[in-house]
C-alpha positions as CSV (number, residue, x, y, z in Angstrom):
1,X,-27.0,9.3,-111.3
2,X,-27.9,5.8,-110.5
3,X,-25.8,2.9,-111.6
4,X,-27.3,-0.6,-112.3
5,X,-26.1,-3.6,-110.7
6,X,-25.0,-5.1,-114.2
7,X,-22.7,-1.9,-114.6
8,X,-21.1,-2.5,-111.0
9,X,-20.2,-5.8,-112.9
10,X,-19.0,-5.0,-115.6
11,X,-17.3,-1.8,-114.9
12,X,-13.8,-3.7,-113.8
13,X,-14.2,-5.4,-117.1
14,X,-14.8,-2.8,-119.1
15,X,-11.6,-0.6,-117.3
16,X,-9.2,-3.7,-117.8
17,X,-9.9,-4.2,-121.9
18,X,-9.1,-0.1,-122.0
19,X,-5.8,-0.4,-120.0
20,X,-5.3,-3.4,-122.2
21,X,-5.8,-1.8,-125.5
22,X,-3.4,0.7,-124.2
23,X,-0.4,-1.9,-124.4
24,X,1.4,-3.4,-126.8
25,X,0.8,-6.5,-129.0
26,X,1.7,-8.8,-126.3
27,X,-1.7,-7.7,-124.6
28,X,-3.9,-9.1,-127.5
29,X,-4.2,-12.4,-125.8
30,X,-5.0,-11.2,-122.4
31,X,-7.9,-8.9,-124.9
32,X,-9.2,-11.6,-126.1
33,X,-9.2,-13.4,-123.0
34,X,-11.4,-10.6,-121.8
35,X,-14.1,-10.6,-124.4
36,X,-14.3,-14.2,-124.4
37,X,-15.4,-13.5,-121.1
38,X,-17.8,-11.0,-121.6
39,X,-19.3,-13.4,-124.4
40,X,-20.0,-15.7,-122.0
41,X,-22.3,-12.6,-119.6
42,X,-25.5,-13.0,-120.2
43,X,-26.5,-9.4,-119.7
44,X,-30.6,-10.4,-120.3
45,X,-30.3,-12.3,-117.1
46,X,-27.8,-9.3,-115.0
47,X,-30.5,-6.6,-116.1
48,X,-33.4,-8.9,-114.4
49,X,-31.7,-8.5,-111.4
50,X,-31.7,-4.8,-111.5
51,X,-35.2,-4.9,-112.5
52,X,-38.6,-3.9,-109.7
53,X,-40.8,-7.0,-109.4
54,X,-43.4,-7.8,-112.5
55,X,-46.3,-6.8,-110.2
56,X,-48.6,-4.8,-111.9
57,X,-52.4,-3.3,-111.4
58,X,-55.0,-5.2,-112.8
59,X,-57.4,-2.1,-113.1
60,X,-57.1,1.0,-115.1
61,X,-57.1,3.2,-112.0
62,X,-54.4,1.0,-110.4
63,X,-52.0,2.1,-113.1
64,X,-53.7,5.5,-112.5
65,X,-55.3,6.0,-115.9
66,X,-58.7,6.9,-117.1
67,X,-60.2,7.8,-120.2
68,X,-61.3,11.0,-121.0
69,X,-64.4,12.6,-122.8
70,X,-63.0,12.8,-125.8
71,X,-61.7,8.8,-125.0
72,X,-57.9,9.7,-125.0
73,X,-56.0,7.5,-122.3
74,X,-54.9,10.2,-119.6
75,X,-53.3,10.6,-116.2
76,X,-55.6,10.7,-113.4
77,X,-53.5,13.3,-112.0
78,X,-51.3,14.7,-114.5
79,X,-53.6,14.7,-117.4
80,X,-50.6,13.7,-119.3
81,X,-50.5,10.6,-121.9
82,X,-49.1,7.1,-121.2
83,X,-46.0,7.2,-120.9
84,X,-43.8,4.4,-122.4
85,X,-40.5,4.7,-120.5
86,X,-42.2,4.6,-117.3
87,X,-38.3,3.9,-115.5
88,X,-35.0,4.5,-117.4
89,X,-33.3,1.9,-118.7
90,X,-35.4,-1.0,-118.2
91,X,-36.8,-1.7,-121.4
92,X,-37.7,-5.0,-120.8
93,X,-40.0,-4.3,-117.2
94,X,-41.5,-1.3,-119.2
95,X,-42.8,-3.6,-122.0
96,X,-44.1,-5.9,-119.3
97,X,-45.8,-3.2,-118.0
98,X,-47.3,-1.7,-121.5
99,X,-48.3,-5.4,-122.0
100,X,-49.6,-5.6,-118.4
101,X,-51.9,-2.6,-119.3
102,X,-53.0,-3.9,-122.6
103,X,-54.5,-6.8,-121.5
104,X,-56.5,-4.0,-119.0
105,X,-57.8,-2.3,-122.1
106,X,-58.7,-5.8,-124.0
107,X,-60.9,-6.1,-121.4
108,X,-62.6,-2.2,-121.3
109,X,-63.2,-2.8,-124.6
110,X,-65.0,-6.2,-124.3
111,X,-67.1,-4.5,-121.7
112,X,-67.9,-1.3,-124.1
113,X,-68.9,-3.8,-127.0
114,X,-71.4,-5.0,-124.1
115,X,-72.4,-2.3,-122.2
116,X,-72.0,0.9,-124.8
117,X,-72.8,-1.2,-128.7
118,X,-75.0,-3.3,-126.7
119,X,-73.5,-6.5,-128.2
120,X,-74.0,-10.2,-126.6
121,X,-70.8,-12.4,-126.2
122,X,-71.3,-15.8,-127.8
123,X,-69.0,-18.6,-126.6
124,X,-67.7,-20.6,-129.6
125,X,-67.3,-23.5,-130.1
126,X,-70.9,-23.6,-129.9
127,X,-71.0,-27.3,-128.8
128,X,-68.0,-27.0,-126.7
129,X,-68.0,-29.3,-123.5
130,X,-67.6,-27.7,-120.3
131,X,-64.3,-28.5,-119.6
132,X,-62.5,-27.6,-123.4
133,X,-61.2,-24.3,-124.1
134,X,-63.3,-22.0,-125.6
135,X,-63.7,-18.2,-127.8
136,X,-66.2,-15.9,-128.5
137,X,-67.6,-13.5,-130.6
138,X,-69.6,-10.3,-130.6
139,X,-73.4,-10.2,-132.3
140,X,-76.2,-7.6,-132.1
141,X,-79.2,-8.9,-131.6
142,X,-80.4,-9.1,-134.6
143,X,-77.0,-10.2,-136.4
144,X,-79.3,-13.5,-137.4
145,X,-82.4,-12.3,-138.0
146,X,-81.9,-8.8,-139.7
147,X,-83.3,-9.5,-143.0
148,X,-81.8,-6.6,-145.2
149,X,-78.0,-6.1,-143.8
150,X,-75.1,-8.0,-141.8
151,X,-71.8,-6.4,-141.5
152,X,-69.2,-8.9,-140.2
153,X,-65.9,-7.0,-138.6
154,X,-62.3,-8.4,-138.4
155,X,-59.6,-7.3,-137.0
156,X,-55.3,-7.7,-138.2
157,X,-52.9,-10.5,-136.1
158,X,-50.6,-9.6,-133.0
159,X,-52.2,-8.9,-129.7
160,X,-55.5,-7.1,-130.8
161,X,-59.1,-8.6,-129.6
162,X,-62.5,-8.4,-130.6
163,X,-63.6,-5.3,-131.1
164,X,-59.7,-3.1,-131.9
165,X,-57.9,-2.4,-134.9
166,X,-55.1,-1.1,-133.2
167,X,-54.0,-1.3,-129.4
168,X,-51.1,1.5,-129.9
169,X,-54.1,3.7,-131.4
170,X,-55.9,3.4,-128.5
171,X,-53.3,4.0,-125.5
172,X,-51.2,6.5,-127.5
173,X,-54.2,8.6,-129.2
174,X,-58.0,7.7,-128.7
175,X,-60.7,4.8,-128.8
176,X,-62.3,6.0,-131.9
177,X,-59.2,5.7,-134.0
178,X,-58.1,2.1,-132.4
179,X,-61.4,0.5,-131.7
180,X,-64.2,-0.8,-134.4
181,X,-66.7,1.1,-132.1
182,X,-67.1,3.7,-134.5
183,X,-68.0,1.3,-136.9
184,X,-70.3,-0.9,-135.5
185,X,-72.4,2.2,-133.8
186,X,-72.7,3.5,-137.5
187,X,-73.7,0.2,-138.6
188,X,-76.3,-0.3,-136.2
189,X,-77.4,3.4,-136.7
190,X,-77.9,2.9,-140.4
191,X,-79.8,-0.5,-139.7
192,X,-77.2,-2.8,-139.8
193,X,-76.8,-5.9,-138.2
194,X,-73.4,-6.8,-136.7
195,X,-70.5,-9.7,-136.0
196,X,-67.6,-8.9,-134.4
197,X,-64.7,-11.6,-135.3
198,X,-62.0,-12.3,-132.6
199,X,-59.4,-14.3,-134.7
200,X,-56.9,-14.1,-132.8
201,X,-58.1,-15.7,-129.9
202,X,-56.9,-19.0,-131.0
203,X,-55.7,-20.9,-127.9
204,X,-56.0,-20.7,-123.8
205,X,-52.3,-20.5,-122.0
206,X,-52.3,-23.2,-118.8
207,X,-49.1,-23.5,-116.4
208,X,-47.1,-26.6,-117.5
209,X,-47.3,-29.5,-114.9
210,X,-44.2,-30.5,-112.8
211,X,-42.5,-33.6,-114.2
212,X,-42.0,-35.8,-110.9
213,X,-39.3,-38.3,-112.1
214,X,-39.3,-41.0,-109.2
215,X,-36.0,-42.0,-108.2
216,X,-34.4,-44.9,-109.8
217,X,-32.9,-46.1,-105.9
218,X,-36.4,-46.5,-104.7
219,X,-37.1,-50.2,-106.9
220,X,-33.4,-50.8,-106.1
221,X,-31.9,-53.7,-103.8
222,X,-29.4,-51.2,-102.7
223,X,-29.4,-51.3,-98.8
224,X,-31.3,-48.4,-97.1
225,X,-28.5,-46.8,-95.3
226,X,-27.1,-46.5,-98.9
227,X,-30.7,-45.6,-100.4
228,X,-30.7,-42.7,-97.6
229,X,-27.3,-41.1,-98.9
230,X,-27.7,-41.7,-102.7
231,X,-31.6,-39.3,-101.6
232,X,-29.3,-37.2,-99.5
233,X,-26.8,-36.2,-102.4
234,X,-29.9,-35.6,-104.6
235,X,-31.8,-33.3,-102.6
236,X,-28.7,-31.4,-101.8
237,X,-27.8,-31.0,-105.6
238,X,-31.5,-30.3,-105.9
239,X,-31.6,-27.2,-103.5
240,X,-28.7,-26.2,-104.9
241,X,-29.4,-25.6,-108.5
242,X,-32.6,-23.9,-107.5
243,X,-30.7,-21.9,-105.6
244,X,-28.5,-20.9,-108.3
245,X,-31.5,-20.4,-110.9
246,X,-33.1,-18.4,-108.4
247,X,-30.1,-16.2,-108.2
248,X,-29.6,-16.8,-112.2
249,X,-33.3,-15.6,-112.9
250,X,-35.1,-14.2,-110.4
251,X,-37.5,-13.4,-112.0
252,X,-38.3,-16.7,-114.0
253,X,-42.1,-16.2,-115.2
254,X,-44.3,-19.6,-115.5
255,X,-43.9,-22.2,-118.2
256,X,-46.9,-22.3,-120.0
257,X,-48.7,-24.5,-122.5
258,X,-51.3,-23.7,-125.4
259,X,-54.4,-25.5,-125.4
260,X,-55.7,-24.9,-129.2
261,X,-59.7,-24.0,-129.4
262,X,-61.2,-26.5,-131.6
263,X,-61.9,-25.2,-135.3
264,X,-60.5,-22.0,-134.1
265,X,-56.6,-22.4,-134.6
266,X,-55.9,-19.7,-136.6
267,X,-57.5,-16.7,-137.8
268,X,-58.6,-18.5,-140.9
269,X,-60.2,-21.6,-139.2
270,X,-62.0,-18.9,-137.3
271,X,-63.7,-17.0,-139.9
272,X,-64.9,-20.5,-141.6
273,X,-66.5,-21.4,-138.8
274,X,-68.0,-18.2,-137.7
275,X,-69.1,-18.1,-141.6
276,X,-70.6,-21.6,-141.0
277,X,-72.2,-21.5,-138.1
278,X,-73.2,-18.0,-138.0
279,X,-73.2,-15.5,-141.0
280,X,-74.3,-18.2,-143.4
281,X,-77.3,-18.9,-141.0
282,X,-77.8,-15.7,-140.8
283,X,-81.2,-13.9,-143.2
284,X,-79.7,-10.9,-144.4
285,X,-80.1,-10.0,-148.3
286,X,-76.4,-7.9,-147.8
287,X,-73.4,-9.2,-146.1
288,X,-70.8,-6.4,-146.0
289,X,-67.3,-7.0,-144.7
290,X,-64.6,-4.9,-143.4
291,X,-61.2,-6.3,-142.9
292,X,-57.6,-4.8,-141.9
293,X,-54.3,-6.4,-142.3
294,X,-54.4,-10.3,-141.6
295,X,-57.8,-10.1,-141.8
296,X,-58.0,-9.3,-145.3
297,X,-56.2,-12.7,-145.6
298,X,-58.3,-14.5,-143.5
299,X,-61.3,-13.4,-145.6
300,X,-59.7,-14.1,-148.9
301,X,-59.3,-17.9,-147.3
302,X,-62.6,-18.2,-146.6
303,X,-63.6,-17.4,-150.3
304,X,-60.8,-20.1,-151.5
305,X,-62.9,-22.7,-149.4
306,X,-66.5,-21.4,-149.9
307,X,-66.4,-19.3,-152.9
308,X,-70.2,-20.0,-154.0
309,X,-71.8,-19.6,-150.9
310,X,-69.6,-16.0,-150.1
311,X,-70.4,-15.4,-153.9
312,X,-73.7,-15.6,-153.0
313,X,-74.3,-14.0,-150.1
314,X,-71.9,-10.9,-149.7
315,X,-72.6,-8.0,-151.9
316,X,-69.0,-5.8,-150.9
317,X,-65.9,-5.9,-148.9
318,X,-63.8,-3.4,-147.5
319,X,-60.0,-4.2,-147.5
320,X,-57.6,-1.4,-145.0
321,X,-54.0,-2.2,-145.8
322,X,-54.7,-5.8,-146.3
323,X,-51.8,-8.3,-146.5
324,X,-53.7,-10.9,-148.3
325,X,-52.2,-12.2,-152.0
326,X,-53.8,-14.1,-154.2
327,X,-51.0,-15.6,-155.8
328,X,-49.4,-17.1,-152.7
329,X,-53.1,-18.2,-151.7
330,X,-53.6,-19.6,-155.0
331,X,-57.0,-17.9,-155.3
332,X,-58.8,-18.8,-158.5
333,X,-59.5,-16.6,-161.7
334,X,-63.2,-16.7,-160.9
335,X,-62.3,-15.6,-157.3
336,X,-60.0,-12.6,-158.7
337,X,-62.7,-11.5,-161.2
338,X,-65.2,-11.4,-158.7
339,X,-62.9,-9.5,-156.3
340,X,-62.4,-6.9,-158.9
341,X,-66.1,-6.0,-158.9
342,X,-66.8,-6.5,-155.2
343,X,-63.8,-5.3,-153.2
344,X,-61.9,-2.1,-152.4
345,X,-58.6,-1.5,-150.5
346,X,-57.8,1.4,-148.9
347,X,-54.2,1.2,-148.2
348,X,-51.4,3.3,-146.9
349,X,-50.5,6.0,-148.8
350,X,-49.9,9.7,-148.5
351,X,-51.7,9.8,-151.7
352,X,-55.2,11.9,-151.1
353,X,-58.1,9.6,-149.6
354,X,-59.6,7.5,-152.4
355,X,-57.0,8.5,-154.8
356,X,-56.5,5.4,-156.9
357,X,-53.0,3.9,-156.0
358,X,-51.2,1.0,-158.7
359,X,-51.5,-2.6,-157.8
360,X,-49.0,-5.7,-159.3
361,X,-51.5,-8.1,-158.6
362,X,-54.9,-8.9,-160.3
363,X,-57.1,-8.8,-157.6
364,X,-59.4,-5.8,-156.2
365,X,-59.3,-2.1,-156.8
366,X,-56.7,-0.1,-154.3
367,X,-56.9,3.6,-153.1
368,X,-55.6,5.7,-151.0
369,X,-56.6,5.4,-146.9
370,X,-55.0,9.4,-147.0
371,X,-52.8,8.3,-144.0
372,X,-49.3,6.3,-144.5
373,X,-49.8,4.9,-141.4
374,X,-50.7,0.8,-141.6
375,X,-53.0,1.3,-138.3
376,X,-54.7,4.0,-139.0
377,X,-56.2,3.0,-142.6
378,X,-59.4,1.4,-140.5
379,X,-60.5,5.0,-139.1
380,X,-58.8,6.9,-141.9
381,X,-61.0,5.5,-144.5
382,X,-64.4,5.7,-142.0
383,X,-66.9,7.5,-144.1
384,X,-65.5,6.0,-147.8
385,X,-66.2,2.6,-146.5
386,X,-70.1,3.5,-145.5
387,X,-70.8,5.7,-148.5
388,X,-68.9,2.6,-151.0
389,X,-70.8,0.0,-149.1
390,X,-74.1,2.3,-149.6
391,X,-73.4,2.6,-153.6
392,X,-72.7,-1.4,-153.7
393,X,-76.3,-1.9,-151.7
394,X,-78.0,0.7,-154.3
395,X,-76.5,-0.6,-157.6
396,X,-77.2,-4.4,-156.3
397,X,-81.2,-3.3,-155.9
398,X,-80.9,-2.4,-159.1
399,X,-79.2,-4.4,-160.8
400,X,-76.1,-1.8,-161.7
401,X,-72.5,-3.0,-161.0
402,X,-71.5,-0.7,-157.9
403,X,-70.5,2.5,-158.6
404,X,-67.5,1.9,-156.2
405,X,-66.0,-0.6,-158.1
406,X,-66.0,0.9,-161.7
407,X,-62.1,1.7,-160.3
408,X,-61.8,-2.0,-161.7
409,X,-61.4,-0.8,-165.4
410,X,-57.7,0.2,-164.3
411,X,-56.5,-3.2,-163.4
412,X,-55.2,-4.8,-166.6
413,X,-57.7,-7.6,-167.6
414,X,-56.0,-11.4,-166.7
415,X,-55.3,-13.2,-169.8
416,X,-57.9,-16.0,-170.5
């Protein structure tokens, strides 16, 4: 059995308290003298130093992963799943590493929304300067000029990209459950057009720049023999609190700096001004949406600040476990009504799929995703979504309120 640095450490502690506790009540003090002192341990900074370098592959095969066939993440070797707990006891460099290998599969994805859906990546701002930071989006080709339907795609917050639902889905079970793939093959399949959101992207990281404070002797009219000591001292005290913060935390990682993409702050800048510069542009008769968890929110702000041009030009939305609420976004009555008739929530539940499920708030129909799982409701509720988007399409050609929706008569009408 391998003991950690930190427990070498500790150990003699550890043994002294118990002999302590042993004693009588004259011992108390020297008890609390001891946990004072472990108090002041920061065992964060001890478990660094037990820890194996943060140095990890930048490839999929360099972790010595591949997806299969049936697109589950597997062992090259083993054929096993990823495992989390890759070494004992080191929670923290085994998050790095999960982390490390997530950003990997942000990028497989990007390159199957190119390669495999055959979507184009469109840099946003779309008047940024060469030097500003900068997003982008995901567009069939004819996400502009399709004139019958557009179905726009967003995804929830944390660390998920264009084109995921669900980065656990996809490492831990497959890329059809974590991925919109599914979705936007479908869509195109069934003559869709297609925009693929990436809200979260919000900001580039840059390492912060070195502060070089000049040293106050050098405008002096101390004498240089004295100028030359006072520089001595400081380079000296200098070397040595690196050399203690390299000891303290050796493995420091950069500090870094946001740089905010302009109009694109937050997930709800970003889907005004994809709706502005894109889907409103765009010719299609039927904009469907389908949103999951923050994105839900994100859409329902985007009605608050362009209610008669959404009102105009989307015929249905699909809601998976969304977070949105209209009180807290103050959305108005007209924007409540009109969610009633042309939204649907599937949310958790481990109530039957499209088994109606009680709502406290006065806003669209909710049924059950048949899964009580909050990232699985996307892929859960796969064919509903089509087939209610399909019957909101129909009953819009001819002029019918979508079949979908009649769940609406549930809700308890809002007083006038």
């Amino acid at each position: 059995m391998s003991i950690s640095l930190s427990s070498l450490i500790l150990l003699p502690i550890w043994i002294s308290m118990a002999q302590i506790q042993q004693g009588g009540p004259d011992e108390k003090e020297k008890t609390t003298a001891l946990k004072d002192l472990l108090s002041r341990i920061d065992l964060d900074e001890l478990m660094k130093k037990d820890e194996p370098p943060l140095d990890f592959p930048d490839t999929l095969e360099g972790f010595e992963y591949a997806f299969n066939e049936k697109g589950q993440l597997r062992h090259i070797k083993t054929g096993e799943p990823f495992v989390f707990n890759y070494r004992e006891d080191l929670h923290r460099w085994n998050q790095k590493r999960y982390e490390a290998l997530g950003e990997i599969i942000t990028k497989y994805v990007y390159e199957l929304l190119e390669k495999d859906c055959n979507l184009k990546k469109i840099s946003i701002p779309v008047d940024a300067t060469e030097s500003e930071p900068k997003s982008f989006i995901f567009m069939s080709e004819d996400a502009l000029t399709n004139p019958q339907k557009l179905m726009v795609l967003i995804h929830g917050s944390g660390v998920v990209r264009a084109g995921q639902w669900a980065r656990r889905l996809i490492i831990n079970e497959d890329l059809d459950s974590g991925t919109q793939i599914p979705f936007i093959k479908r869509a195109m399949d069934e003559g869709y057009g297609v925009i693929v959101l990436n809200p979260n992207e919000n900001y580039i990281e840059v390492e912060k720049p070195k502060i070089h404070v000049q040293s106050s002797s050098d405008s002096s009219d101390e004498p240089a023999e004295k100028r030359e000591r006072k520089d001595k001292v400081s380079k000296e005290t200098k070397k040595r609190r690196d050399f203690y913060e390299k000891y303290r935390n050796p493995q420091r990682e950069k500090e870094m700096m946001q740089l905010y993409i302009r109009e694109n702050g937050s997930p709800e800048e970003h889907a005004i001004y994809v709706w502005d510069h894109f889907i409103a542009q765009s010719a299609a008769e039927n904009v469907f949406f389908v949103a999951h968890s923050y994105g839900g929110l994100a859409f329902v702000e985007l009605m608050i600040q362009r209610e008669a041009d959404v009102k105009s030009k989307v015929t249905a939305v699909a809601l998976t476990d969304s977070v949105h609420n209209v009180w807290h976004q103050e959305a108005g009555k007209t924007i409540r009504e009109w969610m009633r008739e042309n939204c649907c929530n599937w949310v958790s539940s481990t109530e039957p799929l499209d088994t109606s499920v009680e709502s406290m708030l006065p806003d669209c129909p909710r049924v059950s995703a048949g899964t009580d799982r909050h990232e699985l409701t996307s892929w859960k509720s796969f064919q509903s979504i089509f087939k209610f988007f399909t019957e909101a399409s129909e009953a819009k050609s001819s002029s019918l309120r979508p079949a979908g929706t009649r769940r609406s008569h549930r809700l308890k009408p809002e007083e006038p």
